[in-house]
C-alpha positions in Angstrom: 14.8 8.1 -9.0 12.1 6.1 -9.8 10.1 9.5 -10.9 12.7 9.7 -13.6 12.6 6.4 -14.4 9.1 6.0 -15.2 9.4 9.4 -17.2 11.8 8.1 -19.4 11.0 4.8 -20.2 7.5 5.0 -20.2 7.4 6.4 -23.9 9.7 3.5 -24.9 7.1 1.2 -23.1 4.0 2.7 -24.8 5.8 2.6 -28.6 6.9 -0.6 -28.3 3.7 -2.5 -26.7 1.1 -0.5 -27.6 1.1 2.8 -30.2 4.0 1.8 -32.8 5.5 4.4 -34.4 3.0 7.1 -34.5 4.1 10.4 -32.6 0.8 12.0 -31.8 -0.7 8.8 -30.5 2.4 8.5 -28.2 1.5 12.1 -27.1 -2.1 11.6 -26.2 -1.2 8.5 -24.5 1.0 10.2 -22.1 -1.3 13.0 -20.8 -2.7 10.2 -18.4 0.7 10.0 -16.9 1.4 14.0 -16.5 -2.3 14.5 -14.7 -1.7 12.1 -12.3 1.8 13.3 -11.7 0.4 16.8 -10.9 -2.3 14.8 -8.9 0.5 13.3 -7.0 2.2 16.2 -6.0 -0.7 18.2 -4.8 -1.8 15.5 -2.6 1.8 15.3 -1.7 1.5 19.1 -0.8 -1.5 18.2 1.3 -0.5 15.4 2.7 2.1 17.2 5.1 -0.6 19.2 7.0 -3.0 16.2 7.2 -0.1 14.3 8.8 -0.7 15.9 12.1 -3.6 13.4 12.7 -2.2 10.5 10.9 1.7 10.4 11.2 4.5 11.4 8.2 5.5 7.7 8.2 1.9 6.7 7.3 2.2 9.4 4.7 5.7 8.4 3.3 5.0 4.6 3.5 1.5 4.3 1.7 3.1 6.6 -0.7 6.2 4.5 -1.7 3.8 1.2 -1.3 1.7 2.4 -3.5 4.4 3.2 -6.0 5.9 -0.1 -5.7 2.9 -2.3 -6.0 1.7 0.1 -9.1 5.1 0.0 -10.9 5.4 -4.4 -10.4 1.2 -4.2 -12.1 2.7 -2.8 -15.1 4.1 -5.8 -16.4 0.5 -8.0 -16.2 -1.8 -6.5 -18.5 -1.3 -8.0 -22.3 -0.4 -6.0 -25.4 -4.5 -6.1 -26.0 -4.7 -3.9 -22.7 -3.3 -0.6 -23.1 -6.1 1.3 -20.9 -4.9 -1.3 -17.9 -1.5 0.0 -18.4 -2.2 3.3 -18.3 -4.1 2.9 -15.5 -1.4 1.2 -13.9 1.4 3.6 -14.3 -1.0 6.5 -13.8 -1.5 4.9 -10.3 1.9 4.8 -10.1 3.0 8.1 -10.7 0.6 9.3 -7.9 2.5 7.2 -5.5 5.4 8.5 -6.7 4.5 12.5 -6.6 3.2 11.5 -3.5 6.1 10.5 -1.5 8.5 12.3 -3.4 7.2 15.9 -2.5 6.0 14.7 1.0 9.8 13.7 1.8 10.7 17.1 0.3 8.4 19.3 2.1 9.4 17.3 5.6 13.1 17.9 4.8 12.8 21.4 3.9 10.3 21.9 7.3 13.3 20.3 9.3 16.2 22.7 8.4 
């Protein structure tokens, strides 16, 4: 849920702080978002065979505490500080691709 979330209202966060009204600047501003996404759930991917050594709840709770301290960051940085917002969320959406496909992948390996 919070995946979806952050998809959806992140381009209504970046027009309305930061870019205005101009399409292809809303665009390139996004690509931060989808790369760390895809980063998210390949380590999320990996993450399942490394958590022989270190434990799935290790895996599953640094995953959604890094989501939630990422997603409560995005409302400190100023409208003069769009890279710390993208940072920010970009962090986020690791987290969130993260846990999300680790929690998959251990349901799916339970059945």
């Amino acid at each position: 849920m919070l995946f979806y979330s952050l998809q959806s209202l992140y381009p209504l966060f970046l027009a309305n702080c930061y870019v205005g009204d101009d399409p292809e600047q809303l665009g390139l501003s996004q690509m931060p978002l989808g790369v760390a996404t895809i980063g998210g759930v390949t380590a999320g991917l990996v993450l399942p065979y490394l958590s022989k050594y270190i434990g799935t709840n290790w895996v599953l709770g640094l995953g959604v505490f890094e989501c939630a301290l990422f997603i409560a960051l995005m409302a400190v940085p100023s409208v003069d500080q769009q890279s710390i917002a993208m940072g920010l969320s970009s962090a986020a959406t690791f987290g969130i691709g993260t846990f999300a496909i680790s929690s998959l992948v251990l349901v799916l390996t339970a059945i």
